[in-house]
C-alpha positions as CSV (number, residue, x, y, z in Angstrom):
1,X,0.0,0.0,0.0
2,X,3.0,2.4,0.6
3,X,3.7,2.0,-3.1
4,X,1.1,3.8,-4.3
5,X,-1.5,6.3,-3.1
6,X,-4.9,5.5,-1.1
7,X,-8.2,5.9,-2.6
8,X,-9.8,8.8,-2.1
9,X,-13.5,8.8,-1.5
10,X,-14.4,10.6,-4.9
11,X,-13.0,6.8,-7.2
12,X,-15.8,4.9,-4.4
13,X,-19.4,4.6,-5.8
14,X,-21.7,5.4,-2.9
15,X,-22.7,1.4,-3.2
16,X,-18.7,0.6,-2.4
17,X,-18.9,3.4,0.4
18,X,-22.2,1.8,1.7
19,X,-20.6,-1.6,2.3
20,X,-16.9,0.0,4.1
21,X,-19.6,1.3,6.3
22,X,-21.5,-1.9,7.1
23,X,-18.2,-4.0,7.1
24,X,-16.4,-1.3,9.3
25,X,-19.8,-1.7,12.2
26,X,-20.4,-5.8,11.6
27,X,-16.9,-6.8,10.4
28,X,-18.6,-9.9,7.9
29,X,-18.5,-8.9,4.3
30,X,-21.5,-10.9,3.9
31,X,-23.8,-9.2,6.1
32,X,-22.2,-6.0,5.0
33,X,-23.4,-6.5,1.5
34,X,-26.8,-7.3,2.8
35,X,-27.2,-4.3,4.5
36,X,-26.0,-2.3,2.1
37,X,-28.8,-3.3,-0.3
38,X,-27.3,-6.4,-2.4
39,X,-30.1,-6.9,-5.0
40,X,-28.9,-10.7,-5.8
41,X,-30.6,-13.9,-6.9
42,X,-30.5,-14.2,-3.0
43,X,-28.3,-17.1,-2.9
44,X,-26.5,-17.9,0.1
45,X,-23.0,-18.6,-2.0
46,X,-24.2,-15.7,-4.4
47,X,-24.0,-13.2,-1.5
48,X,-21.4,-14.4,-0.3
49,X,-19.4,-14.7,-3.6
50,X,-20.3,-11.2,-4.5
51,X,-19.2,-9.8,-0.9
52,X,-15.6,-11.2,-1.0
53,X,-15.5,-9.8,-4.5
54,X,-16.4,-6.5,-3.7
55,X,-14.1,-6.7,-0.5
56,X,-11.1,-7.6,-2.6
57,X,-10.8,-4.8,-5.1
58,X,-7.8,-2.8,-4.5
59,X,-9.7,0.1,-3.8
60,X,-11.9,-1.2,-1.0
61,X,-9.8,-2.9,0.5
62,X,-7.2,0.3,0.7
63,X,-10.0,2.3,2.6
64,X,-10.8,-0.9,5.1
65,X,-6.9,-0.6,5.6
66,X,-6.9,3.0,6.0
67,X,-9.8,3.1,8.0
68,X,-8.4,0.4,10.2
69,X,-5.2,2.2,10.8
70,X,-7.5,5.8,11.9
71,X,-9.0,3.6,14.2
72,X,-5.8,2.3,15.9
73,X,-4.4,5.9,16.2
74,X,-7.6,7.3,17.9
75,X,-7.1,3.9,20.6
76,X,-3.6,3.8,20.6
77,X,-2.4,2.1,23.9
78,X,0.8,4.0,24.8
79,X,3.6,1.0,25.6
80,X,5.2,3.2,28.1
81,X,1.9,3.4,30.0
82,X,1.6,-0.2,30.3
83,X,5.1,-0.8,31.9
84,X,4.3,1.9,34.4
85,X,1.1,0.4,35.2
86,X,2.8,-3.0,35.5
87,X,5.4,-2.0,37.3
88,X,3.0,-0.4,40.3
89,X,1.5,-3.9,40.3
90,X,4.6,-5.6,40.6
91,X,5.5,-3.3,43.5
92,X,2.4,-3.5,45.2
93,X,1.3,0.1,44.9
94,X,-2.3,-0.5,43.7
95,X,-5.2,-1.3,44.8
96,X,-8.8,-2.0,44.5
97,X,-11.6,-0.6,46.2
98,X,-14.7,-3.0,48.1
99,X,-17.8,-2.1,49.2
100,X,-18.6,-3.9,51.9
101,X,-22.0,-4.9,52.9
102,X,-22.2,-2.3,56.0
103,X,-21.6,0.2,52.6
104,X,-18.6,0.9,53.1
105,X,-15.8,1.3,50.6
106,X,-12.2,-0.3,51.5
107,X,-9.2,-0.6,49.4
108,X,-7.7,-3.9,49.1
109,X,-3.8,-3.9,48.2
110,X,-3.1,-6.0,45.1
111,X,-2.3,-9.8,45.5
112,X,0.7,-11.4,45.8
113,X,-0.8,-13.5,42.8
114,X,-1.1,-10.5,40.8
115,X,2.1,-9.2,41.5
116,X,3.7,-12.3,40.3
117,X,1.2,-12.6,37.2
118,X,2.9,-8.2,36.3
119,X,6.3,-9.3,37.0
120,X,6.0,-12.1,34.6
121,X,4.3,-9.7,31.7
122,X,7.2,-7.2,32.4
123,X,9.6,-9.9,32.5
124,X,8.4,-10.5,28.4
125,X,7.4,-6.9,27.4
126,X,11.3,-6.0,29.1
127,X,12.8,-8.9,27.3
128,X,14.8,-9.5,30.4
129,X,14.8,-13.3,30.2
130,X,16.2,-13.6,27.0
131,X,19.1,-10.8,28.2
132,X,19.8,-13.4,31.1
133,X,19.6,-16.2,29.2
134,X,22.0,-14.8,26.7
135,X,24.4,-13.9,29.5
136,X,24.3,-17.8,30.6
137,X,24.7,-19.3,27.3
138,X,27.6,-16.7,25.6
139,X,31.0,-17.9,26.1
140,X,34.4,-17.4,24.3
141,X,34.2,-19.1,21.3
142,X,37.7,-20.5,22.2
143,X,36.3,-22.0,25.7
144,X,33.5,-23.3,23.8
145,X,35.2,-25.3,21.0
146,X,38.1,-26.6,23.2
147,X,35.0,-28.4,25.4
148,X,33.3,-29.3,22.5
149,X,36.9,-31.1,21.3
150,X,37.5,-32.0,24.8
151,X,34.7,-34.0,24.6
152,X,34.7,-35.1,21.3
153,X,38.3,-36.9,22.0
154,X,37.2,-38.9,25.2
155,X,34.5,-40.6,23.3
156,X,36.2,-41.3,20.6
157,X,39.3,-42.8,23.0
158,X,36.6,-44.5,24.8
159,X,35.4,-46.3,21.4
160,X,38.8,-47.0,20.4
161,X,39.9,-48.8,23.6
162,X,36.1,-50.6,23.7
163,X,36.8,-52.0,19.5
164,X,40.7,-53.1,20.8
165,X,39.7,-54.9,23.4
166,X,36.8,-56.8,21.3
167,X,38.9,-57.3,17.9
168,X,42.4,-58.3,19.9
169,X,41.5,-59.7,23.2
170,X,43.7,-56.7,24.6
171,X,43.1,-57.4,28.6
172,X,41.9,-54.0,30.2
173,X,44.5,-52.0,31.5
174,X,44.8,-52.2,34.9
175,X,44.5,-49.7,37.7
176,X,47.9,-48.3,39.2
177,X,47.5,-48.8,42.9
178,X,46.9,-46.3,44.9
């Protein structure tokens, strides 16, 4: 859609502008096209057919988008908002209020549950676990390879000495005495 430029209302009949409306309340292209006065054979495929039609030209589709994206802006969820909130979970600085059945409001502090449930989201949103995970797993390459070859060699030695002893009758070597 960045390649080329939206639609503006003026290239949409007023039929095409009819059914963005009813898609943009209902969200089902085919009760969109119902609404918006489909004059068909009435056919359950027909409708159908005809809505996802309709629905895919580039030109309705580009004002569902652009729609779409209005609508995200207008009830845009600042990220920065949600850590805070989290965060005052996790620290236990919220809380909720009760009425009791005498009428009277109290405020509960937050759970020890919930904290655990905002320390866990923030723990994701944060990406902390992967940092500390990456921290565990990173070492030298050099430290990494000579284990690797370290380990590498004693099985193969071990293999070796199991085939000798098998193929030649080599007695096991025995223990030096302590």
């Amino acid at each position: 859609m960045e390649d080329h430029e939206e639609p503006t209302l003026v290239e949409l009949t007023q039929y095409q502008l009819r059914f963005i409306d009813e898609y943009m309340k209902c969200g089902n292209k085919r009760e969109a096209m119902m609404k918006c006065g489909y004059k068909g054979k009435g056919k359950r495929s027909t409708v159908t057919s005809s809505a996802a039609k309709l629905y895919n030209l580039p030109k309705v589709k580009e004002e569902i988008e652009r729609r779409r994206r209005e609508l995200a802006e207008e009830n845009l969820i600042d990220s920065k908002a949600i850590v805070k909130r989290l965060t005052k979970m996790f620290n236990g600085e919220l809380s909720s209020q009760f009425v009791t059945k005498q009428g009277q409001v109290v405020d509960v502090p937050i759970t020890f549950k919930n904290q655990i449930e905002a320390a866990k989201v923030l723990v994701n949103i944060l990406g902390l676990a992967e940092a500390d995970n990456k921290q565990k797993e990173e070492k030298p390459v050099e430290q990494k390879l000579a284990e690797d070859l370290e380990e590498q060699t004693k099985f193969f030695l071990e293999q070796s000495k199991k085939k000798a002893i098998e193929v030649k009758g080599i007695p096991e070597p025995k223990k030096a005495k302590e």
